[in-house]
LUMNUNU-709197 format. One record per residue (C-alpha): residue number from 1; chain; x, y, z. Coordinates in nm, 4 decimals. Example, Ala and Ser with C-alpha at 12.3 -4.5 7.8 and 13.67 -1.06 7.14 Angstrom:
PT  pos  unit        px        py        pz
PT    1     A    1.2300   -0.4500    0.7800
PT    2     A    1.3670   -0.1060    0.7140
***
This chain:
PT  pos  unit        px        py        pz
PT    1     A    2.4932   -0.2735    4.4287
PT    2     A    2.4527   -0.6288    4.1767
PT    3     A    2.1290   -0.6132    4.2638
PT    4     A    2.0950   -0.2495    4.1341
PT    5     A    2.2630   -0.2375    3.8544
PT    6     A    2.0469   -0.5973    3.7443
PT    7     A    1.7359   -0.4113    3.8403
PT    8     A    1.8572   -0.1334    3.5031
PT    9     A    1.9455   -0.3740    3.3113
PT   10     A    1.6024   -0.5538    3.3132
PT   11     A    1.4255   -0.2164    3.3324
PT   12     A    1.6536   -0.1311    3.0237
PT   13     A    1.5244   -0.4534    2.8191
PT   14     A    1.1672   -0.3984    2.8634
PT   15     A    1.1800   -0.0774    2.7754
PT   16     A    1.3854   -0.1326    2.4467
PT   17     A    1.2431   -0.5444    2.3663
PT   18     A    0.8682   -0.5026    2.3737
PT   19     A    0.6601   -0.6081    2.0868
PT   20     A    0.4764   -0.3530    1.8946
PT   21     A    0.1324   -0.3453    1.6877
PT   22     A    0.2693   -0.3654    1.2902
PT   23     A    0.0744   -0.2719    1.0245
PT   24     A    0.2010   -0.4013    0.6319
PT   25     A   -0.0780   -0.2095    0.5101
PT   26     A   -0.0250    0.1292    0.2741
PT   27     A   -0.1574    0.4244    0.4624
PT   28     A   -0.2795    0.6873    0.2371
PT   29     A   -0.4658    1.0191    0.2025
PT   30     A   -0.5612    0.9278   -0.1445
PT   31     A   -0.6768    0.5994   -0.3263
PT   32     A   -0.4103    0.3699   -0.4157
PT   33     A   -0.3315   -0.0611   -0.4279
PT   34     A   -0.1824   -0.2201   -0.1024
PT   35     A    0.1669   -0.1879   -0.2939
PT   36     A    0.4529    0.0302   -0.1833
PT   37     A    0.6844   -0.1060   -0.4987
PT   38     A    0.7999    0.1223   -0.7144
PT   39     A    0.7736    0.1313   -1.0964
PT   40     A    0.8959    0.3342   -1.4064
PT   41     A    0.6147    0.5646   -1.4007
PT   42     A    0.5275    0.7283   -1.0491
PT   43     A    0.2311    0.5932   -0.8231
PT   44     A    0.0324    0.9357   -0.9026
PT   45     A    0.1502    1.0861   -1.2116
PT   46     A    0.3641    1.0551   -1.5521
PT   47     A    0.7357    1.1432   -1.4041
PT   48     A    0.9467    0.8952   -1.2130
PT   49     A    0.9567    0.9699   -0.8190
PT   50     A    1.2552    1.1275   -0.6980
PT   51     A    1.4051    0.9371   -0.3887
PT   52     A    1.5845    1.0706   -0.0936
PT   53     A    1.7233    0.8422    0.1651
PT   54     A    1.5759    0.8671    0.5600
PT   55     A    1.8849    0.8724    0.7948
PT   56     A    1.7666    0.6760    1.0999
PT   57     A    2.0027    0.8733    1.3641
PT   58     A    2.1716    1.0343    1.0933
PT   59     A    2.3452    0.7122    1.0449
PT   60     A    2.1720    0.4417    0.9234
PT   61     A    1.9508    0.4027    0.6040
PT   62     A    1.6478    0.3144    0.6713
PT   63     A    1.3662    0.4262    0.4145
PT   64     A    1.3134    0.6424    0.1576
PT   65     A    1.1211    0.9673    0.0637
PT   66     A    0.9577    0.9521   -0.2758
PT   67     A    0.8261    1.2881   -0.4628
PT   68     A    0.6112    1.3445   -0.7082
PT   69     A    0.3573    1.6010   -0.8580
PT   70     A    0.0820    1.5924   -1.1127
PT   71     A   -0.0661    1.9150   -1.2486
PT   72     A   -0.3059    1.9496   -0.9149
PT   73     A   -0.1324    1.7518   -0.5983
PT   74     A    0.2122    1.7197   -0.4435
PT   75     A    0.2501    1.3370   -0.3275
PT   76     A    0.5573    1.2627   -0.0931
PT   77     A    0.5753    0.9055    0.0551
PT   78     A    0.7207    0.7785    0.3238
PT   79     A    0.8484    0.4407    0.2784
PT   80     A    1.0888    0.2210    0.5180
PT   81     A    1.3178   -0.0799    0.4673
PT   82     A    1.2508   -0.4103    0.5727
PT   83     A    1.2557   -0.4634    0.9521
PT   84     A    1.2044   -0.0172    0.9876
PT   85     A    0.8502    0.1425    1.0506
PT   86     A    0.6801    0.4373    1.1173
PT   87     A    0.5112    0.5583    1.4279
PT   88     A    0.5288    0.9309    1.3355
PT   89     A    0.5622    1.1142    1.0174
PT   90     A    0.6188    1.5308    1.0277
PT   91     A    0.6047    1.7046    0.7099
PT   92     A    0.6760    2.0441    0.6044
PT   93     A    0.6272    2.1481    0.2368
PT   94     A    0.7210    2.4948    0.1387
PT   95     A    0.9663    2.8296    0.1246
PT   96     A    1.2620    2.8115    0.3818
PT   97     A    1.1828    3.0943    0.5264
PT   98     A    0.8423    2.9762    0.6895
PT   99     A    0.9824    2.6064    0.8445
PT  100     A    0.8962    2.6161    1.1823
PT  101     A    1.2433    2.6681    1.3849
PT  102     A    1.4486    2.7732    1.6863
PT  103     A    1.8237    2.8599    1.7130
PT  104     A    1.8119    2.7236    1.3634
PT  105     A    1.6717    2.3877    1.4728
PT  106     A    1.3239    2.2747    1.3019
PT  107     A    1.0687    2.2022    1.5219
PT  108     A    0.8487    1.9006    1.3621
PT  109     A    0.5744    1.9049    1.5873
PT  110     A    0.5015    2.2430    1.4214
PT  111     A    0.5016    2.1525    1.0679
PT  112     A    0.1636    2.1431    0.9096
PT  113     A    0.1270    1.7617    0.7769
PT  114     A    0.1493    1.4802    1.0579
PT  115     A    0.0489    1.1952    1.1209
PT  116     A    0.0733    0.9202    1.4278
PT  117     A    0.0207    0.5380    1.3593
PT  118     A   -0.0827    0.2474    1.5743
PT  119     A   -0.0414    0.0085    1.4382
PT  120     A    0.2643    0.0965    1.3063
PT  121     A    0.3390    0.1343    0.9337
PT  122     A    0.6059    0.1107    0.6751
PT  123     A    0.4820    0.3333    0.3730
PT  124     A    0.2173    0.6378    0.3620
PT  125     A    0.1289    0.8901    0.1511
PT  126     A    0.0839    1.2624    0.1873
PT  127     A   -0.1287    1.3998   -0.0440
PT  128     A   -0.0850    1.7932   -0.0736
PT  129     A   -0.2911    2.0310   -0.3204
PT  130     A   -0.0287    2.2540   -0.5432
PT  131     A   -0.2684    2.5338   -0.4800
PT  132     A   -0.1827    2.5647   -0.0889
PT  133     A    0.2023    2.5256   -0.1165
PT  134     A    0.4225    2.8498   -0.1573
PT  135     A    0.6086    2.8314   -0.4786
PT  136     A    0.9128    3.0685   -0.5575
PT  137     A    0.9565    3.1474   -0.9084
PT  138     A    1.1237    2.8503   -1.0845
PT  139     A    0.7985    2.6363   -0.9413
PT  140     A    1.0067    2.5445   -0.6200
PT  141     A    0.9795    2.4626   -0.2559
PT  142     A    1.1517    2.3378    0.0363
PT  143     A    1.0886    1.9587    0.1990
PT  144     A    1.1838    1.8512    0.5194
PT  145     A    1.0856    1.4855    0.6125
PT  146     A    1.0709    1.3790    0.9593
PT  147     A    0.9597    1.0493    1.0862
PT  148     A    1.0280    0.8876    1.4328
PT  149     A    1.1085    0.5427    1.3328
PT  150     A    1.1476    0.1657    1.5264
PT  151     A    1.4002   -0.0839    1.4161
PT  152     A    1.1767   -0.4192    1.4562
PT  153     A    1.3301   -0.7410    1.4399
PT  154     A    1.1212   -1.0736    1.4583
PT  155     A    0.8453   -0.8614    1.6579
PT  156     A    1.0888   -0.7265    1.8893
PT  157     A    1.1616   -0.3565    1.8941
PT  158     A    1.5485   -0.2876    1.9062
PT  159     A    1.5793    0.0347    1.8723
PT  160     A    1.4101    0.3266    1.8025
PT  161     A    1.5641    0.6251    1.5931
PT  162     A    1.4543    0.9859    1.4474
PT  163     A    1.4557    0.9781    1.0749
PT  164     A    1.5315    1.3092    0.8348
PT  165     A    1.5599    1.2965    0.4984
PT  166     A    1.7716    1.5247    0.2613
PT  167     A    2.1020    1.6434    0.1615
PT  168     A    2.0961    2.0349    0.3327
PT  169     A    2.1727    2.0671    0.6894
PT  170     A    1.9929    2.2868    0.8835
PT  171     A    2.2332    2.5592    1.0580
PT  172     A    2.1151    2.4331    1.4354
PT  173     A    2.3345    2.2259    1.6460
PT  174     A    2.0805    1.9212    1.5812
PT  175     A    2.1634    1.6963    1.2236
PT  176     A    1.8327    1.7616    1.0797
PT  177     A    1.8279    1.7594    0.7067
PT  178     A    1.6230    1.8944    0.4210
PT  179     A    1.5703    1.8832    0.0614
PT  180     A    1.4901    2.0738   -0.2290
PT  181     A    1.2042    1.9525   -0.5043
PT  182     A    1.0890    2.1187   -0.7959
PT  183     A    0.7337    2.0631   -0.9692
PT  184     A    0.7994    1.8626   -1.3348
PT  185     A    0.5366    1.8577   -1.6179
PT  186     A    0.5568    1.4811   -1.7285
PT  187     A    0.2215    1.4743   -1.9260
PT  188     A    0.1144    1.1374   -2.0797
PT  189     A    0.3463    1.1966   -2.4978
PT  190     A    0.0849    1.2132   -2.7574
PT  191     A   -0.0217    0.8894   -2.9198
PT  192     A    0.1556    0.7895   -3.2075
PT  193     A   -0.0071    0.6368   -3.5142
PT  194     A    0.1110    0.4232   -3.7433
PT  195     A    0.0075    0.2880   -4.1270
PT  196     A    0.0959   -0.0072   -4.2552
PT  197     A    0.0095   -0.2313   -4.5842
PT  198     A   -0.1194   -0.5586   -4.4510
PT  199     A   -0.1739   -0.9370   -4.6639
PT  200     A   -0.3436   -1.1998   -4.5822
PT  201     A   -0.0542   -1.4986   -4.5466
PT  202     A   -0.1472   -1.7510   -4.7872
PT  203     A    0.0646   -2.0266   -5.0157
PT  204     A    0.2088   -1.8626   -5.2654
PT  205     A    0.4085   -1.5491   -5.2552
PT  206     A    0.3980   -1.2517   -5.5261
PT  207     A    0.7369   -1.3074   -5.5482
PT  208     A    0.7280   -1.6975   -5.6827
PT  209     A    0.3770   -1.5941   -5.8603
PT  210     A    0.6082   -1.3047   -6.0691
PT  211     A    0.3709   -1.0935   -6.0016
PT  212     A    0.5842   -0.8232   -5.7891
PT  213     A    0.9235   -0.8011   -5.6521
PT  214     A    0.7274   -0.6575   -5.3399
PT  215     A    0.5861   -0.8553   -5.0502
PT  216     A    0.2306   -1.0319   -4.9892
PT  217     A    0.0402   -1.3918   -5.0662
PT  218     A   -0.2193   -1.4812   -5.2359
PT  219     A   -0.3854   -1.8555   -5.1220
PT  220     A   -0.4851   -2.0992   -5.3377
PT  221     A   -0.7595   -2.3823   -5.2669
PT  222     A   -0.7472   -2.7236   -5.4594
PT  223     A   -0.9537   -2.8902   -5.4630
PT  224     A   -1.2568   -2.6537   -5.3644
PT  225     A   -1.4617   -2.7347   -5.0797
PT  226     A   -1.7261   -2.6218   -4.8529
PT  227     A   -1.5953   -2.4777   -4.5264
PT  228     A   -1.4921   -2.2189   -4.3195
PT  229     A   -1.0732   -2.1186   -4.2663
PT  230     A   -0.9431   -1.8946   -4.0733
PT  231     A   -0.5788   -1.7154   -4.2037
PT  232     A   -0.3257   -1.4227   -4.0255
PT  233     A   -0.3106   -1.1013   -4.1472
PT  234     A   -0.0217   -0.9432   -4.1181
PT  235     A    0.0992   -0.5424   -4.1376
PT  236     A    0.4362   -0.4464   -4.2345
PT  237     A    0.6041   -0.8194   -4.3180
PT  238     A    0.8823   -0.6722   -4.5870
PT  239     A    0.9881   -0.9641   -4.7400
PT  240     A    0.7498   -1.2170   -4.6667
PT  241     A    0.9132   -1.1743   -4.3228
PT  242     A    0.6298   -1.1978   -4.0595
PT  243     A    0.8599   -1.1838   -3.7824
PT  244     A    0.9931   -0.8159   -3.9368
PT  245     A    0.5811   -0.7235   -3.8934
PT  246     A    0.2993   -0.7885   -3.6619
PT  247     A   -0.0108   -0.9767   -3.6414
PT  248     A   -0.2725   -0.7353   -3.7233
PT  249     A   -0.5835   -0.9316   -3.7139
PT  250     A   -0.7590   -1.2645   -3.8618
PT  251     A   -0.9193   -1.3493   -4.2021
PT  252     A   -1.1917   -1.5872   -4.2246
PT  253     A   -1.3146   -1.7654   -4.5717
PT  254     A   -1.6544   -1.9235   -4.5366
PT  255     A   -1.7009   -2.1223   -4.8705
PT  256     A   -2.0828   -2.2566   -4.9469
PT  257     A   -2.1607   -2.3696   -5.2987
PT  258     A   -2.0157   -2.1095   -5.4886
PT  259     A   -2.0777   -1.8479   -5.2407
PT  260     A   -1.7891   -1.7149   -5.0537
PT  261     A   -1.7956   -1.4935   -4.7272
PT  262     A   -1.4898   -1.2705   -4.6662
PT  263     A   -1.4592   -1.1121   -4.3328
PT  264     A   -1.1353   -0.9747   -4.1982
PT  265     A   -1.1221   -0.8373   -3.8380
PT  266     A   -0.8526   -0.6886   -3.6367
PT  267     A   -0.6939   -0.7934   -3.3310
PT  268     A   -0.3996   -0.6039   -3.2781
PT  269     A   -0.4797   -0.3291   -2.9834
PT  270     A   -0.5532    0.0244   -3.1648
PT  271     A   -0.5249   -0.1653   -3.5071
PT  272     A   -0.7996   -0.0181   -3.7587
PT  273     A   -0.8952   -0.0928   -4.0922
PT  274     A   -0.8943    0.1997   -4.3495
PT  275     A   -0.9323    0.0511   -4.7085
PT  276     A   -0.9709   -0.3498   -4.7610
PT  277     A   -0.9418   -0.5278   -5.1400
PT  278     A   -0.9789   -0.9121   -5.1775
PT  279     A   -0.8817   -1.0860   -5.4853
PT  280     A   -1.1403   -1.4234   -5.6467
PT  281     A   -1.0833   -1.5775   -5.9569
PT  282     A   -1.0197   -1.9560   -6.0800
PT  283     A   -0.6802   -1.8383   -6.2228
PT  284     A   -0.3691   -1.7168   -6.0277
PT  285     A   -0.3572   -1.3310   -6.0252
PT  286     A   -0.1971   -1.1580   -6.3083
PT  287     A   -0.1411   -0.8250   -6.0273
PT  288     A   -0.0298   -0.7285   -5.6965
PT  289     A   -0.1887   -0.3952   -5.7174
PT  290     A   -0.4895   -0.3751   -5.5014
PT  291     A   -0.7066   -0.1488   -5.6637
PT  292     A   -0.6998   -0.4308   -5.9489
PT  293     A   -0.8166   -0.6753   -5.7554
PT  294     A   -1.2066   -0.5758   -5.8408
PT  295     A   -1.3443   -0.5421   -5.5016
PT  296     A   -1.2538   -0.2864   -5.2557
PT  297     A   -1.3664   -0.1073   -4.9581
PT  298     A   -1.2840    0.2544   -4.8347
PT  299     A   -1.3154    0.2592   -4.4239
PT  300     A   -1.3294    0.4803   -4.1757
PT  301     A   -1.1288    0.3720   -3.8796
PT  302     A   -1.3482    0.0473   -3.8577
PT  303     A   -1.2015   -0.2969   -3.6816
PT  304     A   -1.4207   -0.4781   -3.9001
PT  305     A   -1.4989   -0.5633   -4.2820
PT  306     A   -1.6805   -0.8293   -4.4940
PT  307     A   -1.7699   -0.8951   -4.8473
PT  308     A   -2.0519   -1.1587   -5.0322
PT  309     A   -1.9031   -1.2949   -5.3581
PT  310     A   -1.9443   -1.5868   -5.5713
PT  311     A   -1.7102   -1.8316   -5.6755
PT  312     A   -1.8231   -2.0523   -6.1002
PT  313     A   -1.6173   -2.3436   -6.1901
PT  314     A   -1.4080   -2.6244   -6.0495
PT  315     A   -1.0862   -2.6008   -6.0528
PT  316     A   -0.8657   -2.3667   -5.7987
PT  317     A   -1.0062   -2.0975   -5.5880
PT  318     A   -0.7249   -1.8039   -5.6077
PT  319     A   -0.7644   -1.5582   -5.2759
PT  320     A   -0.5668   -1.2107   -5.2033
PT  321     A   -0.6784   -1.0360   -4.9288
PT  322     A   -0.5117   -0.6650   -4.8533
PT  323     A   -0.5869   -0.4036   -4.5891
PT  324     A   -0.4645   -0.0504   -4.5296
PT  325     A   -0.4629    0.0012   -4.1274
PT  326     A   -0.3524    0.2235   -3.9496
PT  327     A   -0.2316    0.1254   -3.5166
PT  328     A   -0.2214    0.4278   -3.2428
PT  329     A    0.0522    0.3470   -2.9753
***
């Protein structure tokens, strides 16, 4: 008798112990990155996932059941917890009345969307077109999720459970669950553009020049040499506050005997220029209005701008450099 009941235990642990084929690697119908992590937006479209627990014998947590839609494909992925995997998936996407049943009981090896794995798997994809699924009125449809799943723990298989997902019972005598899921229209928001006033930062502010009560610099080179500099320009810096702005893009002053290059580019993603004005003279400015300064551009939505003047005298080199631009967001 001992030597019986030692003969079912051992046939018991190989059964139950033996080491299975794993796969890490995301299984999909569609093209996506070796990542199963989840982020604000969804894998395949605009709106967040929902997520509906798997019950590993209706008991244990072990995976998830993420849904989303774009405006042509249902997407519902299968995803397990650490040590949990997949050797089957069963899928049924749809109107309650055609789930595949008996005495109230689903049958999964009737749904329409399956799928075996060896090796095994923790995460896949089903990728279903809108256009086959049965919708009822509100844009609705029935979802229920099974998976058989294997509880693997250091490459040893200790136990092996059915997984359903969902919150609805069936009405069989089995615990199989569904869900319900609705198809959302999360398109991509409009982009949003913004204009701002931007200065070149330079020594002196308008403010200690009392030439506005408003904000922006104007630089000032003593003694005058030959040479190329490089300044900020920033958008939006009320009160001579950069950090209340942003960096919109770079000024750079090549001086050469008199002759002085202006170019101003910007570097701030969907930053473009739309008017530019720069400011030369041996004597501090007298304005802060821009269209006084005596050179000015009107642009069209250009990330780029330069201007060939001439500098006569020794002395100081006054500089005020303004933009109009415009960032989409």
């Amino acid at each position: 008798m001992k030597k019986i009941i030692l003969l079912m235990v051992f046939a018991f642990l190989i059964v139950n112990c033996t080491t299975e084929p794993l796969s890490t690697d995301m299984q999909t119908e569609a093209e996506q990155t070796n990542s199963s992590s989840l982020t604000a937006k969804g894998t395949y479209s605009e709106c967040d996932p929902i997520s509906i627990n798997i019950m590993a014998g209706q008991f244990t947590n072990s995976g998830k059941i993420l849904v989303e839609n774009d405006a042509t494909n249902l997407y519902v992925t299968y995803t397990a917890l650490p040590n949990w995997y997949f050797s089957e998936m069963h899928l049924y996407v749809g109107p309650y009345a055609n789930v595949p049943v008996t005495n109230g009981n689903p049958i999964p090896g009737k749904f329409p969307y399956k799928k075996s794995f060896n090796p095994l798997v923790q995460t896949y994809t089903f990728t279903i077109p809108l256009s086959s699924i049965v919708l009822d009125s509100n844009k609705c449809l029935f979802i229920a999720a099974h998976s058989s799943m294997k509880n693997i723990v250091n490459g040893t298989t200790v136990g092996t459970e059915t997984g359903w997902a969902g919150d609805i019972k069936f009405p069989g005598k089995n615990w199989a669950t569904y869900f319900n899921y609705c198809l959302r229209n999360c398109n991509t928001p409009p982009p949003v553009t913004t204009c701002d006033t931007a200065y070149m930062f330079g020594n002196n502010t308008f403010i200690d020049l009392g030439i506005s009560d408003k904000w922006g610099w104007a630089q000032e080179f003593f003694p005058v040499q030959n040479g190329s500099y490089t300044a900020n320009l920033y958008a939006g810096a009320g009160q001579n506050d950069i950090t209340k702005g942003y960096l919109a893009g770079t000024v750079t002053i090549v001086i050469l005997d008199g002759n002085i290059t202006v170019t101003i580019n910007t570097t701030h993603p969907g930053t473009v220029l739309t008017e530019t004005h720069v400011y030369i003279s041996n004597f501090p400015p007298i304005t802060a209005a821009p269209g006084q300064y005596g050179n000015g551009h009107v642009l069209n939505n250009v990330t780029t701008d330069s201007y060939t003047l001439s500098h006569n005298g020794d002395g100081s080199l006054w500089i005020i450099v303004h933009a109009g631009v415009c960032t989409t967001e």
